[in-house]
C-alpha positions as CSV (number, residue, x, y, z in Angstrom):
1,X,238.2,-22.5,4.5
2,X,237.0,-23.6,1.2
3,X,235.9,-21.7,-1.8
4,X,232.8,-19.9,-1.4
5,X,230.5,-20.4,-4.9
6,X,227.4,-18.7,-5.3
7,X,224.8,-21.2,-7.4
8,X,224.1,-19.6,-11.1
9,X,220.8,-18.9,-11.8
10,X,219.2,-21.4,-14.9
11,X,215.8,-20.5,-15.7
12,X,215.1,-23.6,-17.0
13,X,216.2,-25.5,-13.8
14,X,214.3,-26.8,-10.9
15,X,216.1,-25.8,-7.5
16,X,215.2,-28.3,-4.7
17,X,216.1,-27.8,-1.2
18,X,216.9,-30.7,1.0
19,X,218.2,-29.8,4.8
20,X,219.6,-33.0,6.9
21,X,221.3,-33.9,10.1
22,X,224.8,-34.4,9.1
23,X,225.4,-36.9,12.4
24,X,223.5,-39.5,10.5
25,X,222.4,-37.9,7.1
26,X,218.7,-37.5,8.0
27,X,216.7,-35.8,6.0
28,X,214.6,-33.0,8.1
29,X,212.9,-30.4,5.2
30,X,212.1,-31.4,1.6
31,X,210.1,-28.9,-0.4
32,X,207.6,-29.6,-3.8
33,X,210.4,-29.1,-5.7
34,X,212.2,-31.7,-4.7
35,X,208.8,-34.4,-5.0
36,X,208.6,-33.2,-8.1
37,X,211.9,-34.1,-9.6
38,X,212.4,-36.8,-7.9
39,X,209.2,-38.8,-7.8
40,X,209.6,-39.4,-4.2
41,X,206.8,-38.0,-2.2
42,X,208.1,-35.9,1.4
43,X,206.4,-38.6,3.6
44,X,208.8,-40.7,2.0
45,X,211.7,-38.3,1.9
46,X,211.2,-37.0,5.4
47,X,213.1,-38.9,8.0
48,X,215.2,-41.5,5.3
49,X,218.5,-41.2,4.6
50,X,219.4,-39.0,2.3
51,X,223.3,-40.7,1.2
52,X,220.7,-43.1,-0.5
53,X,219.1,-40.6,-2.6
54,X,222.5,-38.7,-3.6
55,X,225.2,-40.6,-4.7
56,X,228.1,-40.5,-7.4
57,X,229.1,-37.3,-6.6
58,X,232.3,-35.7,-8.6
59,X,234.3,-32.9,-7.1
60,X,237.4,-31.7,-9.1
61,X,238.0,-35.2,-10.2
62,X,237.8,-37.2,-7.3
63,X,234.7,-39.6,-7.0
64,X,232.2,-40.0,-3.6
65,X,229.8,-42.9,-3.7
66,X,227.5,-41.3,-1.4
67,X,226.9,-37.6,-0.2
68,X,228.4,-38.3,3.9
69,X,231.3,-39.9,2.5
70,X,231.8,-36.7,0.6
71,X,231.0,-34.4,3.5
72,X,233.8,-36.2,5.4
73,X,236.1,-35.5,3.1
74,X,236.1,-31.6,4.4
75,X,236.5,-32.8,8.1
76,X,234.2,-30.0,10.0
77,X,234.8,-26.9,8.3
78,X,232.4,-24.7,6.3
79,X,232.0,-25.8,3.1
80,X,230.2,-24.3,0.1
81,X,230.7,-26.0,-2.9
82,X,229.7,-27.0,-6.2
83,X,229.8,-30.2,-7.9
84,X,228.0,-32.8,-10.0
85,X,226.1,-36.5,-8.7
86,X,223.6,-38.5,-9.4
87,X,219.7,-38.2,-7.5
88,X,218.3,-41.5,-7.3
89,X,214.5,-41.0,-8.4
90,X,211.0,-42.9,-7.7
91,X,212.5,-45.9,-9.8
92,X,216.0,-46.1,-8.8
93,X,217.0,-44.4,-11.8
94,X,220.2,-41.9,-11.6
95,X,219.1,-38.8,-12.4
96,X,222.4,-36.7,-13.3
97,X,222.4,-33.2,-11.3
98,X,224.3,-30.0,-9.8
99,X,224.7,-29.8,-6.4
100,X,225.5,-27.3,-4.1
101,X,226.2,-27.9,-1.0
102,X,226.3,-25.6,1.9
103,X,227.6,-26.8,5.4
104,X,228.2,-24.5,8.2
105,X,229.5,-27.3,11.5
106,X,230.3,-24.0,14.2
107,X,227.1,-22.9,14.4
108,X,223.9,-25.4,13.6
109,X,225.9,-28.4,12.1
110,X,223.4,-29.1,9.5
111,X,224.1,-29.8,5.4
112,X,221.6,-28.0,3.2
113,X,221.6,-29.5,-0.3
114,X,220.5,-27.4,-3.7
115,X,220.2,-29.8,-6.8
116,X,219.8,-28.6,-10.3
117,X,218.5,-30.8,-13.1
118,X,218.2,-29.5,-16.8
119,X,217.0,-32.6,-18.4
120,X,215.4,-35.9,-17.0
121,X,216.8,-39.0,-19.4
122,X,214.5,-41.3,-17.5
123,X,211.6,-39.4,-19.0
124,X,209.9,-40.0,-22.5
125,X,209.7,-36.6,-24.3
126,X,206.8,-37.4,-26.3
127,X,204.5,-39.0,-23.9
128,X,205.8,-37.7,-20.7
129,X,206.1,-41.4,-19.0
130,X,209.0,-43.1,-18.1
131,X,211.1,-44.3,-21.0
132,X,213.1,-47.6,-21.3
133,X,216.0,-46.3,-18.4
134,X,213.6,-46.1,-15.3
135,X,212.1,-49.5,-16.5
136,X,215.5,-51.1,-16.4
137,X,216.3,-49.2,-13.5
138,X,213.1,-49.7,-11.3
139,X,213.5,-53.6,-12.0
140,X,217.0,-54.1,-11.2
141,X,216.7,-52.5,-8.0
142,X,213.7,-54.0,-6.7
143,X,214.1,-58.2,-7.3
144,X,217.4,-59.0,-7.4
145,X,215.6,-62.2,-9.3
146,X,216.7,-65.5,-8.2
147,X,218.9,-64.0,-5.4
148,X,215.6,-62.2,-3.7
149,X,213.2,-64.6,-4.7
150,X,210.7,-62.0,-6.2
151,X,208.2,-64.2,-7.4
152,X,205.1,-62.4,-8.4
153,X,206.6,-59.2,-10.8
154,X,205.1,-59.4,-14.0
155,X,206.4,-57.5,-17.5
156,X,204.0,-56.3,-20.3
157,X,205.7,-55.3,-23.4
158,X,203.0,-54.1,-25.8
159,X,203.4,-52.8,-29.5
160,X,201.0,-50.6,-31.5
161,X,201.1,-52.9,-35.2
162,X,201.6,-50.9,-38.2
163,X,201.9,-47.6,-36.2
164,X,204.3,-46.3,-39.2
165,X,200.8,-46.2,-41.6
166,X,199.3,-43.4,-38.8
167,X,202.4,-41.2,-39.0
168,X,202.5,-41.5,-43.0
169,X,198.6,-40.7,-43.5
170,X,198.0,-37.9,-40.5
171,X,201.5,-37.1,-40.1
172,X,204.0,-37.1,-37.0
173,X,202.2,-34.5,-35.0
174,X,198.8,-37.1,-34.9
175,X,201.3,-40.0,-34.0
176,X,202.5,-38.1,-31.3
177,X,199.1,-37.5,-30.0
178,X,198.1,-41.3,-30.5
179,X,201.5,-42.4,-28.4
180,X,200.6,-39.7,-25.4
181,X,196.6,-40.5,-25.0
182,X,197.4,-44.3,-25.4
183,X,200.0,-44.0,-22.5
184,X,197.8,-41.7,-20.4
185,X,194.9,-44.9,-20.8
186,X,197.3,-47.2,-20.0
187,X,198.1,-45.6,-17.0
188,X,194.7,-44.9,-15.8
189,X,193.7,-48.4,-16.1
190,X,196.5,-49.8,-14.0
191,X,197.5,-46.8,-11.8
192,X,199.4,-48.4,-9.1
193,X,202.0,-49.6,-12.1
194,X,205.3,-48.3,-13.7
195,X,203.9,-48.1,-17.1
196,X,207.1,-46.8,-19.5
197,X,207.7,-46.1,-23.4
198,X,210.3,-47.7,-24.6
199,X,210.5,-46.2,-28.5
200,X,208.3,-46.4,-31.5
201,X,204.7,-47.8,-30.6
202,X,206.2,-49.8,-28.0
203,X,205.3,-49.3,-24.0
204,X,206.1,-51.5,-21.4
205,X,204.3,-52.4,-18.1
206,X,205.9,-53.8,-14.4
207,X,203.0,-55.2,-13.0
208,X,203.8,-56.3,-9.1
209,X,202.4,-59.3,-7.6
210,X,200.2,-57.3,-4.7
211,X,198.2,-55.8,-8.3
212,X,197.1,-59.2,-9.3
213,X,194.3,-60.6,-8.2
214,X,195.2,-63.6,-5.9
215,X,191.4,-65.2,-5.5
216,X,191.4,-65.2,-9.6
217,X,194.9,-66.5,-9.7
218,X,197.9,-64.9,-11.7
219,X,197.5,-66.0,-14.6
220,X,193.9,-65.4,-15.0
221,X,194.8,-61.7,-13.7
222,X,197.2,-60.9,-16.4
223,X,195.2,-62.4,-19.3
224,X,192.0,-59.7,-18.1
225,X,194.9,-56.9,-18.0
226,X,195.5,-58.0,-21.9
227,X,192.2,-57.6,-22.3
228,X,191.5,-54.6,-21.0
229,X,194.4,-53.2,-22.9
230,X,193.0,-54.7,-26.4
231,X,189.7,-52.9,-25.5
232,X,191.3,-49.9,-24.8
233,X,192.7,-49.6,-28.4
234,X,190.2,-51.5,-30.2
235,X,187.7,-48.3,-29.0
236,X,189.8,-46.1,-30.6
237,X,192.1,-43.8,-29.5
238,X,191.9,-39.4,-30.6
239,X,194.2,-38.1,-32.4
240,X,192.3,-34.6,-32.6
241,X,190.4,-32.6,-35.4
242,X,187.9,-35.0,-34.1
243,X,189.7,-38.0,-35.5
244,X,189.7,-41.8,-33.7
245,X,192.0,-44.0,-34.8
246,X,191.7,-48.0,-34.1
247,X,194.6,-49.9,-33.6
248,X,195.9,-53.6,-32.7
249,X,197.8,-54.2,-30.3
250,X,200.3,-57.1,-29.4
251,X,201.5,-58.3,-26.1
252,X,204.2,-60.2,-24.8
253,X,204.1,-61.5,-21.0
254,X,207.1,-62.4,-18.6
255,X,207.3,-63.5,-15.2
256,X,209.9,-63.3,-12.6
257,X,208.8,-66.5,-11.2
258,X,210.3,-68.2,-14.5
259,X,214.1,-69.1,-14.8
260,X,215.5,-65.4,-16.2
261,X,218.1,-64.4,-14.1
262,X,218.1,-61.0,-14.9
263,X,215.8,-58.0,-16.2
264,X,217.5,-57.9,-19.4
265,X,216.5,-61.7,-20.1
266,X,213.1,-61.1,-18.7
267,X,212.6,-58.2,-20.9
268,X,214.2,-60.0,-24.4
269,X,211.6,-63.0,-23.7
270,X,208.7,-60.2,-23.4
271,X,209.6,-58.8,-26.4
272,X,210.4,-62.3,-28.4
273,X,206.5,-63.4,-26.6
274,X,205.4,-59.8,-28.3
275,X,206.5,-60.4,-31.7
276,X,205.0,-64.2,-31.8
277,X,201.5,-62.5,-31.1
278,X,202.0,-60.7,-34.0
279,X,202.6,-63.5,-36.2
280,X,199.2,-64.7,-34.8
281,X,195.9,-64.1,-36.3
282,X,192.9,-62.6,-33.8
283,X,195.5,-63.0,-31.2
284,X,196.6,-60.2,-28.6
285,X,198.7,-61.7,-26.7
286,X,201.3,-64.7,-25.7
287,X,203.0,-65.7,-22.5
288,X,207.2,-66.1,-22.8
289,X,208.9,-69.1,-22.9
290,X,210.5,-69.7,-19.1
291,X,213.9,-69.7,-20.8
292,X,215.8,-68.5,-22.9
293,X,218.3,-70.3,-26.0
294,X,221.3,-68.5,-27.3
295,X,219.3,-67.9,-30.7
296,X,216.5,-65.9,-28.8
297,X,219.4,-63.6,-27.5
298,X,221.2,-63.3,-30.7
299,X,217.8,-62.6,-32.1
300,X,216.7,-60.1,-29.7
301,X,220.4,-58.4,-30.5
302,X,219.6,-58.4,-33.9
303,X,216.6,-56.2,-33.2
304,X,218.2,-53.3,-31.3
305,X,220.8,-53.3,-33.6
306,X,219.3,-53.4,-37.2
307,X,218.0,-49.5,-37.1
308,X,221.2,-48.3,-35.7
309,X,223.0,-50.6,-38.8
310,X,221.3,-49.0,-41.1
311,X,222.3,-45.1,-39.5
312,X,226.0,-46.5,-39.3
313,X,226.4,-47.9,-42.3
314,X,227.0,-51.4,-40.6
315,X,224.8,-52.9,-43.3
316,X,226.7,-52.9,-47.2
317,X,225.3,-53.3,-50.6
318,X,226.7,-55.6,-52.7
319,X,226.3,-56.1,-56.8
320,X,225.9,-59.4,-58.3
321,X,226.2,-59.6,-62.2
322,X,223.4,-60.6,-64.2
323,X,224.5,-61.8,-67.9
324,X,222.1,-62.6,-71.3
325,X,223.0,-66.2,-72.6
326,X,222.9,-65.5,-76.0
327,X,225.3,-62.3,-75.9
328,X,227.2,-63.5,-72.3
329,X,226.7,-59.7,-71.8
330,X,227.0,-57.9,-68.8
331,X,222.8,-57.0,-68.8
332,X,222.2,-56.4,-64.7
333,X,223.4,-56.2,-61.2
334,X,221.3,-57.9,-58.1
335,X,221.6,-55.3,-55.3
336,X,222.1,-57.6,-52.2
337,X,222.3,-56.3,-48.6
338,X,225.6,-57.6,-46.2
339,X,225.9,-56.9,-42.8
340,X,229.4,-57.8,-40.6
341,X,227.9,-56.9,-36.9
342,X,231.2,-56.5,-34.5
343,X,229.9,-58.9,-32.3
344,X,228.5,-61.6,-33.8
345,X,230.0,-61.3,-37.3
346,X,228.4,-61.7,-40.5
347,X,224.8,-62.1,-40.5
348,X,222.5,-63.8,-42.6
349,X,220.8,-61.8,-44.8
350,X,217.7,-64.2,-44.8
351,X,218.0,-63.3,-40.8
352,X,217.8,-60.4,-40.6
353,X,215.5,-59.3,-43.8
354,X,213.1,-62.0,-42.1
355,X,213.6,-60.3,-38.6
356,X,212.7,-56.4,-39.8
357,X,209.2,-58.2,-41.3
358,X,208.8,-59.5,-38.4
359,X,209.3,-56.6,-36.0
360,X,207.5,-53.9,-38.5
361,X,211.3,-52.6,-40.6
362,X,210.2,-54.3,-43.8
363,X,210.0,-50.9,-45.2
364,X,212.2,-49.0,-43.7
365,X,214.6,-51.5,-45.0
366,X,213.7,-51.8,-48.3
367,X,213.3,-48.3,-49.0
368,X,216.7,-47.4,-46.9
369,X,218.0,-50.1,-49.7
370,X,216.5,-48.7,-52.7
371,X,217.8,-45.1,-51.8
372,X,221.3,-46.4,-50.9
373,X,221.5,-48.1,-54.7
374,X,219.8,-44.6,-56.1
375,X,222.4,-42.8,-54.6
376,X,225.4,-45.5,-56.1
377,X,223.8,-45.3,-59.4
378,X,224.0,-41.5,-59.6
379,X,227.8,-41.5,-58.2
380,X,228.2,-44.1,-61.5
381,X,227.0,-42.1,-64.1
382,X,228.4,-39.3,-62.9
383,X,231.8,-40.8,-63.5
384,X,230.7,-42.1,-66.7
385,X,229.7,-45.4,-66.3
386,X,227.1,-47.1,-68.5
387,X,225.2,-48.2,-65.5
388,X,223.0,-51.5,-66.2
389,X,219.7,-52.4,-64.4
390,X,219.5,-52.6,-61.3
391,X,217.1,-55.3,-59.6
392,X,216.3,-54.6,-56.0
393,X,214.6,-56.4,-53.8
394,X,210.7,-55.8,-52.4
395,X,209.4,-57.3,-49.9
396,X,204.9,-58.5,-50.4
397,X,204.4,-56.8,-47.1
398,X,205.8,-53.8,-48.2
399,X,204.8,-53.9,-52.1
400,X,201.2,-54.5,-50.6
401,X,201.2,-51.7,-48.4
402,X,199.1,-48.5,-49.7
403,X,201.6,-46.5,-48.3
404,X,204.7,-47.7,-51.1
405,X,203.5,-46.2,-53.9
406,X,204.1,-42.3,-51.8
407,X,207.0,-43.8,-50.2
408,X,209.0,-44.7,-53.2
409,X,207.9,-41.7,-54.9
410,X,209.6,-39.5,-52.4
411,X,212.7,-41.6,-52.4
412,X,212.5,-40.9,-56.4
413,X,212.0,-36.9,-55.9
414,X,214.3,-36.8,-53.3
415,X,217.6,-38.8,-55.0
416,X,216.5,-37.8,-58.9
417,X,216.8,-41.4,-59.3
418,X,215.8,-42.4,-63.6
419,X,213.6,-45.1,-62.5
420,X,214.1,-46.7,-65.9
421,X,217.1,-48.1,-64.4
422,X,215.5,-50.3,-61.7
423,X,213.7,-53.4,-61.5
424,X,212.2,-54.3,-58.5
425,X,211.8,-57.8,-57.4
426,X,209.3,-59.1,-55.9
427,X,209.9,-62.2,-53.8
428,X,207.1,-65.0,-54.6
429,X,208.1,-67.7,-51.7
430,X,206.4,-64.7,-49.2
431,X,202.3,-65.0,-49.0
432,X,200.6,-62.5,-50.4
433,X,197.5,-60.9,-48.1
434,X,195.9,-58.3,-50.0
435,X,196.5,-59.1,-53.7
436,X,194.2,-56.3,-55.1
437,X,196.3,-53.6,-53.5
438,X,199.3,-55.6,-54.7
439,X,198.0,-55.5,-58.1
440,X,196.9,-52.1,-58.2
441,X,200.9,-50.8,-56.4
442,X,202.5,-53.0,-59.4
443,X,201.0,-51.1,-61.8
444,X,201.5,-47.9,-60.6
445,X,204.9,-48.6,-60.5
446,X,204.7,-49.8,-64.3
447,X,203.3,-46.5,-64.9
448,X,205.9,-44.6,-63.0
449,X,209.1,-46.5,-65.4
450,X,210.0,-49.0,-62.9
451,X,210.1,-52.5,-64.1
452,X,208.8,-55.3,-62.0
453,X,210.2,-59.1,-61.3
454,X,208.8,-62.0,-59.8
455,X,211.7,-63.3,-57.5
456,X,212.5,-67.2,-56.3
457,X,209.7,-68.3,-58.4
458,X,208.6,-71.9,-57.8
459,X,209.6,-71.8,-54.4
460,X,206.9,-70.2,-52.5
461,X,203.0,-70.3,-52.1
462,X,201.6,-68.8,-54.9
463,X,203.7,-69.4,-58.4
464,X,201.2,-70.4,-61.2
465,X,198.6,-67.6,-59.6
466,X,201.1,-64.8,-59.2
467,X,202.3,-65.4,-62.9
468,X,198.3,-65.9,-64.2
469,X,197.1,-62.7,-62.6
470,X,200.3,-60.7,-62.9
471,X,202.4,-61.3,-66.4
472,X,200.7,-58.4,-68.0
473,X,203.3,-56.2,-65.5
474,X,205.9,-58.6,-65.4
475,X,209.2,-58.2,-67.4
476,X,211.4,-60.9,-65.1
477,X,210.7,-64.4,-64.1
478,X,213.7,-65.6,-61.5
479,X,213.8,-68.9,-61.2
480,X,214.7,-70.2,-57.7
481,X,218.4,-71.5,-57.2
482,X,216.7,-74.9,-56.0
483,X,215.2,-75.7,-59.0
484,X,218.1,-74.9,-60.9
485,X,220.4,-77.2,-59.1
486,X,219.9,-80.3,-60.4
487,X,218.9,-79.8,-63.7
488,X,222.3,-80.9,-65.5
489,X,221.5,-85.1,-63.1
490,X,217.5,-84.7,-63.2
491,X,215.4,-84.9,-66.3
492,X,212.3,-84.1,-64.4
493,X,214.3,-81.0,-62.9
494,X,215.1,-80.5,-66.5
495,X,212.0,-81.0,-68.0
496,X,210.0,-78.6,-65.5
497,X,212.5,-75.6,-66.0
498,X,212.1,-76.2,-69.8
499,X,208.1,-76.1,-69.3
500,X,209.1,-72.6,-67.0
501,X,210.9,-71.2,-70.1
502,X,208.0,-71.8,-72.5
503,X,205.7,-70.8,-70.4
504,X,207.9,-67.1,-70.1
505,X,208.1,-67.3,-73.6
506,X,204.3,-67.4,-73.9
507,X,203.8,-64.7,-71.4
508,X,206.5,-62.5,-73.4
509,X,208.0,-62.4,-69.6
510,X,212.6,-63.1,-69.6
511,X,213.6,-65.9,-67.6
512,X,216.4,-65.6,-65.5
513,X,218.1,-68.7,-64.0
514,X,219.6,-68.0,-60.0
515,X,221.9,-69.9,-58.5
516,X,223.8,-71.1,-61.5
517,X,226.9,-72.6,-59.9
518,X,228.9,-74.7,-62.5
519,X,229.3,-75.4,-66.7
520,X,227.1,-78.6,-66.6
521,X,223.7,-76.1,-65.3
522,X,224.8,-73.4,-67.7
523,X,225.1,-75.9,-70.7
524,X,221.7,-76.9,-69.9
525,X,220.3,-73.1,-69.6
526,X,221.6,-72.7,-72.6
527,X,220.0,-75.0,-74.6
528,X,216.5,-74.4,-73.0
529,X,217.1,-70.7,-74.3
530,X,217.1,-69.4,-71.2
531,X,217.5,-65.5,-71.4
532,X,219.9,-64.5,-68.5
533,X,222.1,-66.3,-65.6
534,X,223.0,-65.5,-62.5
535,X,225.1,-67.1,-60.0
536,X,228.6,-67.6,-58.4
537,X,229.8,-69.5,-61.3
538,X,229.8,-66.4,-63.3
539,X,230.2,-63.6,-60.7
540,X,229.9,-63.3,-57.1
541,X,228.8,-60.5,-55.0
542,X,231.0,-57.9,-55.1
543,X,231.4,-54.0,-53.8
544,X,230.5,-50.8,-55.6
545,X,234.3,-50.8,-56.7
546,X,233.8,-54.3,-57.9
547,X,230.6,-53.7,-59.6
548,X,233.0,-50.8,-61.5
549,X,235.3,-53.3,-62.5
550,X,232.7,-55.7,-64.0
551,X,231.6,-52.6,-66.1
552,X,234.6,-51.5,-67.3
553,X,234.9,-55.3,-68.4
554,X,231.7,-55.5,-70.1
555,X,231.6,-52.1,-72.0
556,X,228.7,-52.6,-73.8
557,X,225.4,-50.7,-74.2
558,X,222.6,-52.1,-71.9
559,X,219.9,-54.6,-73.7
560,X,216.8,-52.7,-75.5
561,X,215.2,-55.3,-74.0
562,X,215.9,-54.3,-70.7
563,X,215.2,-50.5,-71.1
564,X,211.5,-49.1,-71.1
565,X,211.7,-46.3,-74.0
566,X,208.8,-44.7,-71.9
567,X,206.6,-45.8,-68.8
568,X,203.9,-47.9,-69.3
569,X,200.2,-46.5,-69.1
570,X,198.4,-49.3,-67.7
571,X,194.6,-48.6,-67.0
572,X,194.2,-49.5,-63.4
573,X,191.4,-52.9,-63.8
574,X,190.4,-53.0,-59.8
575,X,190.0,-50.1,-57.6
576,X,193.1,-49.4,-55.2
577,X,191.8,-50.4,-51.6
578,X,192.5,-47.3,-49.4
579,X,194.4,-47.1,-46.4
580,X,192.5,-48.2,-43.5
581,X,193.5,-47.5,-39.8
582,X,192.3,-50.7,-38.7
583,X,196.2,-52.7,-38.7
């Protein structure tokens, strides 16, 4: 005789009651309990088997694949005993669970079943819809892809743009709010799909092929479902106290029909489709490549794995030394991000900076940077280094955001960072979209000690307006490292970086030289009067412990003309454009 067990009592636990045949594991009652965590209405339950609805079952260390496999394991006596499995849900999901199971073969040889669940993984806390897991899950199960010939399943993966803005102005709560009355449109426009939220502002969408409509054709079906979802966000979606916020959307399409062989690959083209609507003007949505190249998976990896770098410290700062040409003093470090990923190795920096603009990070990253060097810079003077500016990188898209100005502040307060210390770069081969709100952030910064740098000029769109409309803020001009490397062979080369110089000199803007890589270019520098160097002729990038060694080289007192006595009171010319809901 086994043990006997009575079941514990957890108030926050749904008890569902499931009583089969045990000859052939029928399933005879079901109650509303049961529906309800499960997904699986009892006409459905009623009559099926239930050793494919309970499965993975662990009993005192030994594992059952299914529940009869496990009841034969006891032979035919009573049995009353706890243990843990997994309920297969609505979507094939596992759903872990407590069982207890009660079997008594002398007198009516049924099994009654009693399954406790505390939490439900394959559920989205926020919005209450299936999350990411059930997607996965539901897709798996049903196609098989090439080896069931599913042909018709579509995938939606849609993205709410700029979504951070809505938490920063109305806070977390409102976004909240946004995520769960978007979802519950979503779901009431196409009811008879699996419509999930994967994280963020992202949701996805299994469309099956009886949804379409076949006299319109499938194609023509999924573009109206785009554009029915545009309109549902572009009317504006309550976030309470009587409050409608309008958002874009972007789309990305996949179709089983095309050559993925497996959900996974289906759902990575979706979401490489999705982010190449958002580089698209007054566009809402683009259909997926039909396959996929090693580039769009190592990509795709990139994106999963860049916010959990950032948590785990994956992702390094290095220091590379800035030195004036007159004194060759140690006048600046260049705070540059490295990232070795255990699977694919060392990662491009322009890769993966480019990839968080692309997928919404750019701030994130940029302030996650800036904190991490405030944080260094306090550890150095604490041990009494003589800590020289420290140039960071800015992204346009975040410098023009109207949120940075708050956003940087807060990093400020929160580290007791001397913003005197820190010159933020600006990089000038991005193109800038709303220059007046650029303008008016640069000058709040000025006003709040932080010196500002125009980076990889001459490289980019815009190099002759951004240094006409923006000089008055401006204490750095960085020339780009390709206009630097030819200068010692090229007299136009030379000539242009002279005209550069003057031009600095005019503007009462420093000129630093990037990319310096041998004598010959630094000769050259030299004699154009160029005010600082940088480059792996004189230093390469180095750790925090190398960036202490450089100092300890160069004890000198940073440049006056590096260090504001006092920030700058600049009278703000044009009117700082307010944050707008409208992405």
């Amino acid at each position: 005789m086994a043990e006997k067990h009575e079941i514990r009592a957890y108030p926050q636990a749904s008890t569902i009651l499931a009583s089969l045949v045990s000859e052939n594991d029928i399933v005879t009652i079901a109650n509303s309990a049961f529906t309800q965590l499960s997904g699986i209405s009892v006409e459905q339950i009623l009559g099926s088997c239930i050793s494919l609805r309970i499965v993975d079952l662990t009993y005192k260390g030994q594992n059952f694949a299914q529940l009869r496999s496990f009841v034969e394991h006891f032979g035919k006596q009573n049995i009353n005993i706890e243990c843990l499995a997994s309920l297969v849900n609505q979507y094939s999901f596992r759903l872990p669970v407590k069982l207890q199971i009660c079997a008594n073969f002398l007198s009516d040889k049924h099994v009654s079943v009693y399954l406790q669940s505390f939490n439900n993984p394959s559920v989205d806390s926020i919005t209450g819809l299936p999350n990411g897991c059930a997607m996965r899950a539901y897709a798996d199960s049903i196609t098989g892809f090439k080896a069931n010939g599913v042909q018709n399943s579509v995938l939606l993966v849609l993205s709410v743009s700029h979504f951070s803005s809505l938490n920063f102005r109305y806070g977390y709560l409102a976004g909240d709010r946004y995520l769960r009355n978007l979802g519950q449109k979503i779901q009431k426009l196409l009811p008879h799909s699996l419509v999930v939220r994967y994280a963020n502002a992202k949701f996805g969408i299994w469309l099956e092929g009886s949804t379409l409509n076949k006299k319109e054709g499938n194609r023509a079906s999924i573009v109206r479902i785009c554009e029915n979802l545009h309109m549902i966000t572009k009317g504006g979606i309550d976030i309470g106290s009587g409050k409608i916020v309008d958002k874009n959307i972007a789309i990305g399409v996949s179709q089983t029909r095309k050559q993925y062989d497996s959900y996974h690959a289906m759902e990575i083209a979706a979401e490489m489709a999705m982010l190449e609507t958002q580089k698209r003007h007054k566009a809402y949505y683009t259909f997926a490549h039909p396959t996929l190249s090693s580039e769009i998976l190592v990509k795709s990896l990139i994106i999963d794995e860049l916010p959990l770098a950032l948590l785990s410290s994956q992702i390094q700062i290095h220091y590379q030394a800035q030195f004036s040409l007159d004194r060759n003093s140690l006048v600046g470090f260049e705070a540059l991000s490295r990232w070795f990923h255990p699977q694919l190795g060392h990662i491009s920096p322009n890769q993966f900076i480019t990839i968080s603009e692309e997928i919404g990070m750019h701030t994130e990253f940029d302030l996650w940077v800036f904190e991490s060097v405030c944080k260094q810079a306090i550890i150095w003077e604490k041990q009494g280094f003589r800590v020289p500016k420290l140039a960071i990188n800015i992204s346009p898209k975040t410098a023009e955001s109207p949120d940075f100005i708050e956003e940087i502040k807060a990093v400020v307060t929160r580290t007791q960072a001397n913003v005197n210390l820190y010159e933020l770069e600006i990089t000038e081969t991005a193109k800038v979209n709303n220059p007046p709100q650029l303008k008016a952030n640069i000058i709040s910064l000025r006003n709040l000690g932080f010196q500002i740098a125009i980076d990889d000029f001459g490289a980019g769109y815009s190099s002759l307006d951004l240094l006409r409309n923006f000089h008055s803020y401006i204490e750095t001009l960085k020339i780009d490292k390709a206009l630097i490397e030819n200068i010692a062979v090229a007299d136009f080369d030379r000539l242009f970086i002279k005209n550069v110089i003057e031009m600095g000199k005019l503007s009462n803007v420093l000129i630093l030289a990037e990319g310096v890589e041998n004598d010959a270019q630094l000769a050259v520098l030299k004699t154009l009067n160029c005010d600082i160097a940088q480059g792996y002729h004189l230093a390469k990038p180095v750790d925090c412990f190398g960036a202490q060694a450089l100092m300890l080289k160069h004890r000198r007192t940073r440049s006056k003309c590096f260090q504001l006595t006092q920030p700058l009171q600049i009278q703000v010319a044009d009117p700082i454009i307010s944050l707008s809901n409208t992405a």
